[in-house]
Every structure is written in C-alpha cells, then in structure tokens.
N, C-alpha and C positions, 0 to 999 in steps of 0.2 A: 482688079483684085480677084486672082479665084478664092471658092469656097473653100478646098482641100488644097490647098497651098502646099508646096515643097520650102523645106527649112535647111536651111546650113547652118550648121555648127561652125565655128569657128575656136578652137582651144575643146574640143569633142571628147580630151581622153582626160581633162581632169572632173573631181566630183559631180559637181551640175551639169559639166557637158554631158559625163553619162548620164544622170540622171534627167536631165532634159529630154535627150535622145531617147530613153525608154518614156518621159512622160508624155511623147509627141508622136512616138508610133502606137503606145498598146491605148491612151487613154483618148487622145483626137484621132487616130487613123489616119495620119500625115506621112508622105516620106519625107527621110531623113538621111541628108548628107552631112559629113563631117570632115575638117581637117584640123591638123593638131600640127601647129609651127616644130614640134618636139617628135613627132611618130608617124599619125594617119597623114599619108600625100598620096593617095589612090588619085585625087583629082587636085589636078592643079588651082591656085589662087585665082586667074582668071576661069580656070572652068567652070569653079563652085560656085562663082559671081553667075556668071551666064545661066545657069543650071538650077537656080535656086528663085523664090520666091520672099520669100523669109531670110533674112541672116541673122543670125544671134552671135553674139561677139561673148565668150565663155573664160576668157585668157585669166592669167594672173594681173594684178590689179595694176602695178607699173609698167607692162607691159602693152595693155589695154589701147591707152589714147594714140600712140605711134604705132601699134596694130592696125585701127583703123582709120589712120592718117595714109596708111599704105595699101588699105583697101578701097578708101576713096578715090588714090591716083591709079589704080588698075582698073577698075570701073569705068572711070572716064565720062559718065554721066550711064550707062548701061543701068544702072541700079533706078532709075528715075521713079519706075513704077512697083518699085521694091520696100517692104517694110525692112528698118534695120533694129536688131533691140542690142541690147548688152547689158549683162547679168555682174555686175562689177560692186563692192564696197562705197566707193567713192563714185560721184554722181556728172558733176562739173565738167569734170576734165573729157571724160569720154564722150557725153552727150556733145559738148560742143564739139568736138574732133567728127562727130557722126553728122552735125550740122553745116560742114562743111560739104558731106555728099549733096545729091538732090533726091534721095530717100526718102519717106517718113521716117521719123524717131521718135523712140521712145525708150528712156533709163527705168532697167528696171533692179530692185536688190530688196531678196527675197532676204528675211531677217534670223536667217538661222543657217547650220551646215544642209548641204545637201540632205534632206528625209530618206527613213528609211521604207515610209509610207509611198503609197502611189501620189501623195498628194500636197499641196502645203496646207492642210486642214487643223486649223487652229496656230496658225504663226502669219504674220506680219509680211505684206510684201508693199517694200516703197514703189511708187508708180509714175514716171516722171515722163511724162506728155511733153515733147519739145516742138513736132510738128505731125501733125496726124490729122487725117481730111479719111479717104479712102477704107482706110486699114482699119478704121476705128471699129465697126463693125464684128470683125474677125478677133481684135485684139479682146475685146467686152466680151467675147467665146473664149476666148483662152484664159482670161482674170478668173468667169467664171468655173471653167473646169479644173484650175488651179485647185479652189475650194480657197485660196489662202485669204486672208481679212487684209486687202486692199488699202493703204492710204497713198492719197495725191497730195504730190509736194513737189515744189521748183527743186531744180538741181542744184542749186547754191542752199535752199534754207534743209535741204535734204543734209548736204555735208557740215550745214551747221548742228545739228542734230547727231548728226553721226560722232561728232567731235565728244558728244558727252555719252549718248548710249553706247559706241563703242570703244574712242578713246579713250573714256577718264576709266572706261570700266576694268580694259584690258589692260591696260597702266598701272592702275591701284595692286591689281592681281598677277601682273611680273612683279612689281616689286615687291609685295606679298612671300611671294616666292625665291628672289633672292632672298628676303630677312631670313628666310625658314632657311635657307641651305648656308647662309651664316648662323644664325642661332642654337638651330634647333639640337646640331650635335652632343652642344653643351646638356642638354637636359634629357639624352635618351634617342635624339632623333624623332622621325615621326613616329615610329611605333611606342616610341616612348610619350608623346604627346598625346597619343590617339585616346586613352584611355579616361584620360582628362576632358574630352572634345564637349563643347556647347556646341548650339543650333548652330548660332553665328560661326561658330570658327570651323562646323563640319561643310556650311555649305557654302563658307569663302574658299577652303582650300579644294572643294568640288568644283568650282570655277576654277581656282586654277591650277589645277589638272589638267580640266579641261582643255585650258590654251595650251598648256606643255605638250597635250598629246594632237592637236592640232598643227599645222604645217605653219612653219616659222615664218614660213614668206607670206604669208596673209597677215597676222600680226605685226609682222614688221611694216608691211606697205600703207594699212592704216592707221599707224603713227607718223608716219614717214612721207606720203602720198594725199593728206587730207591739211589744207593749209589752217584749219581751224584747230588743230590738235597742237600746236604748238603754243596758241594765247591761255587755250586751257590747261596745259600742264602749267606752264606761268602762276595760273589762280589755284590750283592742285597744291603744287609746293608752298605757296606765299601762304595757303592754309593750316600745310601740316607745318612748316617753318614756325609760322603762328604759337600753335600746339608744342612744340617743344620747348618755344622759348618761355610759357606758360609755365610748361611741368617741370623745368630746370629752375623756374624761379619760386614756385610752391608755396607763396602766402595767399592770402587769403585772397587780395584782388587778383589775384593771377586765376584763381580757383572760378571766380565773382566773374572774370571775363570770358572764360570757357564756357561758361555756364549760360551766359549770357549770349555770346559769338556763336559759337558753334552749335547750341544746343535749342536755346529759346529764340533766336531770331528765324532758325530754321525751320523749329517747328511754327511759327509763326507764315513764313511762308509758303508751308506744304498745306495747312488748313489742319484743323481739327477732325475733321469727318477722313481726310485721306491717310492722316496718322494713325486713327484707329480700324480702318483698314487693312493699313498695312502693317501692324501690330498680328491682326487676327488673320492676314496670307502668312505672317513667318508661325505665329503659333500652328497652322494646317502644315506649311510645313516640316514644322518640328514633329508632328503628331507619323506624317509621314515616313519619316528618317528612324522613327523609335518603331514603326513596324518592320520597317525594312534590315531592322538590325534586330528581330525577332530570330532566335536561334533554329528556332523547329518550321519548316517551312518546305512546301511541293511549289517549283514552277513546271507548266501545263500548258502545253497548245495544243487547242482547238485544230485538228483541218478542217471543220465543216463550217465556214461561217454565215449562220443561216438561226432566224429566231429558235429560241428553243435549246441551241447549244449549252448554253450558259447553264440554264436550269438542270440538263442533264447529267453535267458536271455537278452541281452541288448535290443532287438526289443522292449520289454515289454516298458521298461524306454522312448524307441523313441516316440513309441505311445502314452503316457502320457505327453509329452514335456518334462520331467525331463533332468536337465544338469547332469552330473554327473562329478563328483571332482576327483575321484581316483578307480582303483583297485587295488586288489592286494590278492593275493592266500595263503592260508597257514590250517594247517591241523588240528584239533580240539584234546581234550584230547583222544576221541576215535580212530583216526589216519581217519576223514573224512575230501576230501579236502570242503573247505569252500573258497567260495567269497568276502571278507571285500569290498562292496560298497560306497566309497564314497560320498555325497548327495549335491549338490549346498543348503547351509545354507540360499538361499535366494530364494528359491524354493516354491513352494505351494504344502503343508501338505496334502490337498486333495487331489489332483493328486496321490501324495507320496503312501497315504493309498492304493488306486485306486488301483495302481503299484504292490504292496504286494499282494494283493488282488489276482489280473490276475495272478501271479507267481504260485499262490498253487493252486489255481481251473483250472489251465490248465494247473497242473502237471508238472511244469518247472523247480522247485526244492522246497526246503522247507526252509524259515525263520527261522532262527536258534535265530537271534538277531536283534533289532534294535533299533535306540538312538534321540532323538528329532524329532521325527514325528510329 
C-alpha cells in the first residue's frame, strides 16, 4: 500500500466524480485519473486498472454492479494489491460485484448531493467494510479528511435502511407532486397556494422541488434498483389506503381508529423525549423559514476567511445605527459561503445604502444581493 496513492475514477464527469477528483487532488494531494463510460477515454479501461492504486467506481446507480463486473474481468487479478470503493445509493449489488475481484472493498454512500463545500462536514456518509486488511490505514485518512460523521453498516442492513430514509421519503414527495400538478390548478396553482403556506406544507414542497430539480435517473434507480423499496411501498399504500377508507367513512369509530393507528400508536413508538424534539427541530425550523422570507434583507461574502471577519462585518451595521433582524450562513450555487442579513423593516434606507456602501470600499466582503433598500 503506498502512502500517496494514485486514484481512478471511474464515471469522473458526473457530480461526485467531479467533486471526488477535486476532493482528492486539492485536499489529500493525490493524483488523479479518470474515465467516464460517456466522455473522458484519455486512458484506456485496462490502462487505468494498471495505472492506478485506488479505484473508485462513481457511475449511475444501475449501471454500477455490470460496470464493475467488467472491470473485474479486465483486471484479471492485476487489482490484487488494489483498494476498490464505489460511491453508489444502493449498497448490496455493487459491493458484492466488487467481491468478485481480489481487491479490498469497501461501499461507500455519502448521504447527500455532491457539497458545495470542500468537504462532507456535517452530513452522513454510510461505510461499508466488505474486505479490508491493508488499505485500512489509508481509508481511516480519507473517513477523516472527509470531515463527514461516519456510520458502519453491512451492505444488505445498509439497503434496508435506505428503503425508508430514501425510498418512502422520495415516494411520499413524487406523489406529493403529482397531486399538486393535478389539484393545485383548481385553486390558483402554486402561486395561488403559496400565500396560504404552513411550515409543513413550505418544507414538503421544498423537498420536492428538490427531487424535480434533481436528475431523474437517481430517483428512479432508488426505487427501482433497491429490492427493499417495493415491500415498503406495500406498507405506504396499505397505510394511506387505510386513511381514506377512514375519511370516506367519517363516524365516529372511523375518527377513534385514526386517532388511535396512525397517531397514538406512533407516537407511542417514537417515545416521548424524541416527539418533543422533533416538535422543537420543526418549530427552529419554522423560526428559520419566517426570516428567510423577511422582505428587507443584504446577502454578503466574506473573501477573507480568517477570525475577525465576521465582526468586521457587523461593526459596519453598528456605525450606521442599523438593527439588524437575523443572520444566517449558507453557500451560493458556486459553493461561496454567503451572509443572508436580515434588516429592521423599519429602519432608514439611507443609512442602509451608507452600510453597503462602507462594506465594498473597505474591502469587507462583496454584496452579492439585496431586497427593499
């Protein structure tokens, strides 16, 4: 095993690929090769075998296990002192397709899109150890520079899992979204709706959105590709089937059994301490949602990110008298972090301008946006 290992990519030109390839050159100082079954063929399938230390298998998720079923037979055993990983949804199918090489393996599936950050810091990566002696070393260096919060899980209890965190969730929220594009015309549409919005219903149709604007073939191959997503739509429907036959029937034990089924036997077995929990994450995030749709508002990036910044930035605000209503950080389509400023609505506009003003001519960050000045 070397220490600076060489990595191939494998599927290089979609999301993670890129974003692997940039997180494996600027953050470990590793080379990195890449081929893309669709684009990048600078090096041939046997050469990036030969040429490589590392492979990471990056493809679309149906693709994946017969990707490297045909990377095992051009190998030929050549990979023997090779780590192989794959960055895929579904757990099962690839790892054992990769258990056929004489590789180490390991499944790995990071629990969010590609970041726009250097890093997975603060999200979820599954970790699926299938055979590892050698590598272990190296891979415990990359977990860590990840930053991402690590769980170990077999590759079968992995895609049972998946079956509910991704399947019941992205199911719920297609169909969500057919009802909306049958109903919603009736009453206005969405803009018609929007006016009307609760917590609940802004941040189910923010999921899905989500998925809409997401790549169809990811969506589809985790319903489609994961064999545990079919017994639970089963228990999905049989539930909501349940519910209608309830509210079609509308006395009293119909009410009594809803009440009972759905509501109190659940909260029964979520516990008391994790109900009001998660009571008081959807209140923070409602609290969120009402600043974010705060009319008067400056977004601001920082380039100097270095202690002190931050303070600099607000001093501005001080000096002008401006109240200010809310912060709050989040990262731009380019992966810039950005300041969403909140602005006291009953503030003075001159000042305000003033404020903006002092930001950019003393180089304290740059105005990216701003909303009733």
């Amino acid at each position: 095993m070397k220490t600076t290992p060489t990595v191939g990519l494998v599927g290089s030109r979609g999301s993670y690929g890129r974003w692997l390839r940039q997180f494996f050159e600027q953050r470990m100082g590793l080379r990195v090769l890449g081929r893309d079954p669709g684009g990048e063929t600078a090096l041939s399938e046997r050469a990036l075998i030969e040429a490589v230390d590392v492979l990471v298998f990056c493809a679309p998720i149906r693709q994946t296990p017969s990707l490297i079923r045909h990377y095992v037979e051009l190998a030929a055993g050549a990979e023997h002192r090779q780590l192989w990983l794959d960055i895929t949804s579904i757990k099962a199918a690839p790892v054992t397709a990769m258990l056929t090489s004489r590789a180490e393996v390991v499944g790995l599936h990071p629990m969010s899109a590609a970041p726009k950050a250097s890093t997975l810091r603060g999200r979820a990566m599954v970790v699926c150890e299938a055979r590892l002696d050698a590598w272990r070393p190296w891979l415990e260096r990359f977990l860590v520079a990840s930053e991402a919060d690590c769980v170990r899980a077999e590759a079968e209890q992995h895609d049972r899992v998946m079956a509910l965190v991704q399947g019941m969730v992205h199911a719920t929220h297609m169909a969500q979204g057919a009802v909306l594009r049958e109903l919603a015309p009736a009453v206005g549409g969405l803009d018609g709706i929007h006016p009307f919005r609760s917590v609940g219903y802004e941040l189910d149709v923010a999921v899905t959105r989500r998925i809409l604007a997401g790549n169809p073939a990811i969506y589809q191959d985790i319903q489609f590709e994961n064999p545990y997503v079919a017994p639970m739509l089963e228990r999905l429907t049989a539930h909501l089937d349940t519910l209608r036959d309830l509210v079609r029937s509308g006395d009293d034990a119909a009410r009594h059994q809803l009440r009972e089924k759905l509501l109190e036997d659940s909260r029964a077995y979520v516990g008391e301490r994790a109900v009001a929990e998660g009571s008081y994450a959807f209140e923070r995030l409602g609290y969120l949602l009402a600043d974010l749709h705060e009319p008067r508002f400056i977004s601001v990036f920082l380039p100097l990110d270095r202690p002190g910044s931050l303070r600099a930035l607000l001093s501005v605000f001080e000096r002008h008298g401006i109240n200010l209503d809310s912060i709050h950080s989040s990262r731009s389509a380019d992966g810039e972090l950005l300041f969403r400023i909140g602005i006291d609505r009953h503030g003075d506009a001159k000042s305000l301008r003033e404020a903006i003003l002092a930001i950019e001519q003393d180089a304290i960050g740059r105005v990216v946006d701003a909303a009733d000045i």
